[in-house]
C-alpha positions as a Markdown table, in Angstrom:
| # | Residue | x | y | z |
|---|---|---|---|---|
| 1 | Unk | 9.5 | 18.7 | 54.7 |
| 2 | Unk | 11.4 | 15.9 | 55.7 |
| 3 | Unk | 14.2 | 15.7 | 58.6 |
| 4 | Unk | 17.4 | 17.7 | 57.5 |
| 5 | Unk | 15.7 | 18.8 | 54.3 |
| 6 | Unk | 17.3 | 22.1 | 53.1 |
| 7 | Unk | 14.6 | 24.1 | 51.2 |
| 8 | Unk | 14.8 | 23.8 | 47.3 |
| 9 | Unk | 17.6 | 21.1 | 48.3 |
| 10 | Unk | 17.1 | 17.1 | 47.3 |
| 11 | Unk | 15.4 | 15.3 | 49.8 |
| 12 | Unk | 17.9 | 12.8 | 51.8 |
| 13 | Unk | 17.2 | 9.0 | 50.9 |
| 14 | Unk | 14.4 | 7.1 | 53.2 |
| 15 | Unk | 15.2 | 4.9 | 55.8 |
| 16 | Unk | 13.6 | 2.4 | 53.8 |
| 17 | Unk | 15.6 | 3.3 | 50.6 |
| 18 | Unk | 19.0 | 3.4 | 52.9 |
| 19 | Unk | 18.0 | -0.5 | 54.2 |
| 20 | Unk | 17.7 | -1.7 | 50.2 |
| 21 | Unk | 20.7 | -0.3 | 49.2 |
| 22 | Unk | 22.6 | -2.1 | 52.1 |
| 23 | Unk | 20.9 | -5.3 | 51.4 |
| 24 | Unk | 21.7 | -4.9 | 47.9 |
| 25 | Unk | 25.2 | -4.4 | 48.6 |
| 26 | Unk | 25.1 | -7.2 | 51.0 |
| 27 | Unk | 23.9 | -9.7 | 48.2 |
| 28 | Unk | 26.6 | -8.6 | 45.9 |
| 29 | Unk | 28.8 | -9.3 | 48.8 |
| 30 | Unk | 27.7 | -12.4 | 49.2 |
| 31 | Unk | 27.8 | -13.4 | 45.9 |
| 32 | Unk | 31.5 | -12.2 | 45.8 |
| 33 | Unk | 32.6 | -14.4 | 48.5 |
| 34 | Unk | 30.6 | -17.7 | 46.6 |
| 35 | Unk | 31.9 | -16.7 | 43.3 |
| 36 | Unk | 34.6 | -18.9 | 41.6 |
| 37 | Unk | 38.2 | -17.6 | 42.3 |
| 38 | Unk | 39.1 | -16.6 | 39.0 |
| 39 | Unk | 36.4 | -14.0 | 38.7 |
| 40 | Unk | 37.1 | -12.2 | 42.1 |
| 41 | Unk | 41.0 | -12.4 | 41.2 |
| 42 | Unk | 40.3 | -11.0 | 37.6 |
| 43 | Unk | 38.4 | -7.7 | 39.3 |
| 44 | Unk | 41.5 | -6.0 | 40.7 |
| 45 | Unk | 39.9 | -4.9 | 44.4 |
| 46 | Unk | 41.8 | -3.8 | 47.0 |
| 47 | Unk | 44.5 | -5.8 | 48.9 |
| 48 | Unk | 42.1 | -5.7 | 51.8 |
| 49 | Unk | 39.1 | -6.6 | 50.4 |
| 50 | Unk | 40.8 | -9.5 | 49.2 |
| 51 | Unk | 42.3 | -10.9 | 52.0 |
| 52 | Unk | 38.8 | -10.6 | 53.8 |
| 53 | Unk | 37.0 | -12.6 | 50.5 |
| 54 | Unk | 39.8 | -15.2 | 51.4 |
| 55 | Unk | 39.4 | -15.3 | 55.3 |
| 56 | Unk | 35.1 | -15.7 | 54.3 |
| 57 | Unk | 36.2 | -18.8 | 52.2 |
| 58 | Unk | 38.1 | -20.2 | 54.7 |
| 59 | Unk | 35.4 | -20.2 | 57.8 |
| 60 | Unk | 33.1 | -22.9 | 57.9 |
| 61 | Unk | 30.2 | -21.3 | 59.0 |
| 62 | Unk | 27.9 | -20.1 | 62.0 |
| 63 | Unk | 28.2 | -16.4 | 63.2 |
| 64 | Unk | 32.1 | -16.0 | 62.3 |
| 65 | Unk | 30.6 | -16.5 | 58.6 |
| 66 | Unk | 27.7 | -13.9 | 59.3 |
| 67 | Unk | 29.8 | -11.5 | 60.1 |
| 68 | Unk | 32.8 | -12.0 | 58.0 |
| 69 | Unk | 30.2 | -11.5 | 55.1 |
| 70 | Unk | 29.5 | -8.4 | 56.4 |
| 71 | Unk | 32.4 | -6.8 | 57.2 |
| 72 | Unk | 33.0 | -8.1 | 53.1 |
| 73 | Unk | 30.1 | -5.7 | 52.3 |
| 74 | Unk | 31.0 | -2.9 | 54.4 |
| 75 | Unk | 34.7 | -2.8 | 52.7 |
| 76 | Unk | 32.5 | -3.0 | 49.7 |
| 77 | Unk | 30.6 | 0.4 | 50.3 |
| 78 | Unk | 33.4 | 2.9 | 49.1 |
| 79 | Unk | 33.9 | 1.0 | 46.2 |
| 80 | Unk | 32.3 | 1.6 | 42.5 |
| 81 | Unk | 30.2 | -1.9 | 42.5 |
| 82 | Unk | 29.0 | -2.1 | 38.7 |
| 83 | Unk | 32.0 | -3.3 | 37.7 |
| 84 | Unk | 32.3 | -6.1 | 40.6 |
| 85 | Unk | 28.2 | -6.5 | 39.7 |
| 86 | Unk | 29.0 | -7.0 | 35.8 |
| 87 | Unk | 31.6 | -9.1 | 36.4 |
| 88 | Unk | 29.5 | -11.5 | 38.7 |
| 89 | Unk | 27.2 | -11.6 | 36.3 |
| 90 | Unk | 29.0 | -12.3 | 33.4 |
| 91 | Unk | 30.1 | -15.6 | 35.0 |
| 92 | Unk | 26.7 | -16.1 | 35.9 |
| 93 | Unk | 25.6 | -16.4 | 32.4 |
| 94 | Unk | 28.8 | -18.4 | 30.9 |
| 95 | Unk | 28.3 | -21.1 | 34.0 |
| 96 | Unk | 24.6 | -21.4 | 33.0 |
| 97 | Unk | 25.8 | -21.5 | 28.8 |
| 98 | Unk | 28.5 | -24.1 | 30.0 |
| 99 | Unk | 25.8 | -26.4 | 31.7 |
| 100 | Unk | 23.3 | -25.9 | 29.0 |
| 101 | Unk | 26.2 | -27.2 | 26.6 |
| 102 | Unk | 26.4 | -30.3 | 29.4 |
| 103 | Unk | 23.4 | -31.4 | 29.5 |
| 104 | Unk | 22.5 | -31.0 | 25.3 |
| 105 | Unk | 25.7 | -33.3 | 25.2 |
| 106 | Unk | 24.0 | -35.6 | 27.8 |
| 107 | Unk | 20.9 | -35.6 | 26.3 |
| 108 | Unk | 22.5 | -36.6 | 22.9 |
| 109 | Unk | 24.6 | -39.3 | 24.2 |
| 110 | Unk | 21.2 | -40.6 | 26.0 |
| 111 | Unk | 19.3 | -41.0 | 22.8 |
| 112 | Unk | 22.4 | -42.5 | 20.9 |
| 113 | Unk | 21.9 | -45.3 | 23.5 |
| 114 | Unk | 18.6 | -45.5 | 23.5 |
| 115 | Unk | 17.7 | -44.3 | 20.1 |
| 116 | Unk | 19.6 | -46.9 | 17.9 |
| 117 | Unk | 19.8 | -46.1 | 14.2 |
| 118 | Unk | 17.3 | -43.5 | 14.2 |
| 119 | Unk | 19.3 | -41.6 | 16.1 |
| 120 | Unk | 22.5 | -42.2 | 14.8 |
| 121 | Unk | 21.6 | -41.4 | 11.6 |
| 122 | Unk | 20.3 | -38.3 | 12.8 |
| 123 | Unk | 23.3 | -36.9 | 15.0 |
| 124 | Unk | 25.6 | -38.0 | 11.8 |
| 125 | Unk | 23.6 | -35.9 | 9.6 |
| 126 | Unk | 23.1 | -33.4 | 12.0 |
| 127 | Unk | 26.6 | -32.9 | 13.0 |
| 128 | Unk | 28.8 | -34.5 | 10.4 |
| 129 | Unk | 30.4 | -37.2 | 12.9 |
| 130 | Unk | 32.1 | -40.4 | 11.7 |
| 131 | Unk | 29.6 | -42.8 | 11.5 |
| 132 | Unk | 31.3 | -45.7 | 11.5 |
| 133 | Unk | 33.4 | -44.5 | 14.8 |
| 134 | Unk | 30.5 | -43.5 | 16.2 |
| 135 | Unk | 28.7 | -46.9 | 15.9 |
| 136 | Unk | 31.4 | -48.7 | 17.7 |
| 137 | Unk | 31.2 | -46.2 | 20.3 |
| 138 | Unk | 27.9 | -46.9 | 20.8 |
| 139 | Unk | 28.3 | -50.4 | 20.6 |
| 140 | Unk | 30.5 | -50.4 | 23.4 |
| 141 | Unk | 29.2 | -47.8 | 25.6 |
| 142 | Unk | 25.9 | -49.5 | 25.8 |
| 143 | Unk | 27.5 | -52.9 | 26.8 |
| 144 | Unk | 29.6 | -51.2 | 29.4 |
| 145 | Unk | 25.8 | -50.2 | 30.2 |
| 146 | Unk | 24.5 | -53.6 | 30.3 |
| 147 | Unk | 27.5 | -55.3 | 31.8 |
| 148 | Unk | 27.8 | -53.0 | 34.6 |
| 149 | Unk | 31.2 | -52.4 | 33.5 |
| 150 | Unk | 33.3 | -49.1 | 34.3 |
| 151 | Unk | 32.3 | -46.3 | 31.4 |
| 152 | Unk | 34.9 | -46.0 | 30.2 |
| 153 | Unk | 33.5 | -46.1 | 26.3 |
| 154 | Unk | 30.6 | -44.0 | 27.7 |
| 155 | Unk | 32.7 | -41.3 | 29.0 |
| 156 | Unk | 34.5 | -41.2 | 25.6 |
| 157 | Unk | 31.1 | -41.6 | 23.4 |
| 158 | Unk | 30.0 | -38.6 | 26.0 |
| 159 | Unk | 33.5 | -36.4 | 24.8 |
| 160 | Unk | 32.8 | -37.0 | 21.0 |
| 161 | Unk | 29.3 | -35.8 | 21.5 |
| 162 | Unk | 30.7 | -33.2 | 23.3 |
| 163 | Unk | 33.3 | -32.3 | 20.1 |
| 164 | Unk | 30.9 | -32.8 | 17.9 |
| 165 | Unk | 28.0 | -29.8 | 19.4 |
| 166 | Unk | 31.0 | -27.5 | 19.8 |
| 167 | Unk | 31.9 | -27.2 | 16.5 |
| 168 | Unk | 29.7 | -24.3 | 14.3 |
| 169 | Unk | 28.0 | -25.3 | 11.9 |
């Protein structure tokens, strides 16, 4: 039997299980005080909790930051943490959706420069753009290119791409 194990009783966790949980609890923590402030806001906590998320923020680093995250994971330890784990993960996944969406749209706009009418053809057929807009775009994006020219055309080129993988085929 182990230490303060009560016959026909459940066994008390392992010192080794009790270290995991708090380092679990600690990466949630620290993943709360790095996450955007919209999520933590959107989660309800507690007024203190809060206000020690805030104080983390603020501190640049060093020990202060050390232990500011973990007095964020002790206040942490009373409280039900799927939610807060959910939630964390959740914008997780719809930051790495948002920069898959980024770089499809770079990657398009890429080989409308590079591609010429191979590739024009194929976004307009793919996609439905205007192809006659999108041409001049072109046009002018890659002689801001060559030119060395603020891209301006290239940042709007970039937005119709953008536009144009958003809408559902």
């Amino acid at each position: 039997m182990r230490r303060r194990e009560l016959p026909g009783g459940i066994p008390p966790p392992t010192k080794t299980e009790l270290k995991r949980q708090a380092r679990a609890v600690q990466d949630l923590a620290d993943r709360l005080v790095d996450a955007p402030d919209g999520v933590v806001e959107g989660l309800g906590l507690p007024e203190k909790l809060a206000d020690a998320i805030a104080l983390a923020r603020r501190i640049g680093g060093g020990g202060a930051l050390v232990r500011q995250r973990q007095f964020v994971a002790k206040l942490m330890r009373g409280l039900d943490l799927e939610p807060v784990r959910a939630a964390l993960d959740a914008a997780t996944v719809d930051a790495r959706l948002e920069a898959a969406k980024f770089k499809r749209a770079e990657r398009w706009r890429d080989r409308l420069l590079d591609g010429g009418e191979e590739a024009l053809a194929e976004f307009t057929a793919a996609f439905g753009a205007d192809r006659a807009q999108l041409e001049a775009l072109v046009r002018a994006a890659a002689g801001e290119r060559r030119t060395g020219r603020p891209a301006g055309a290239g940042r709007r080129l970039f937005r119709e791409v953008s536009e144009r993988l958003a809408v559902p085929d």
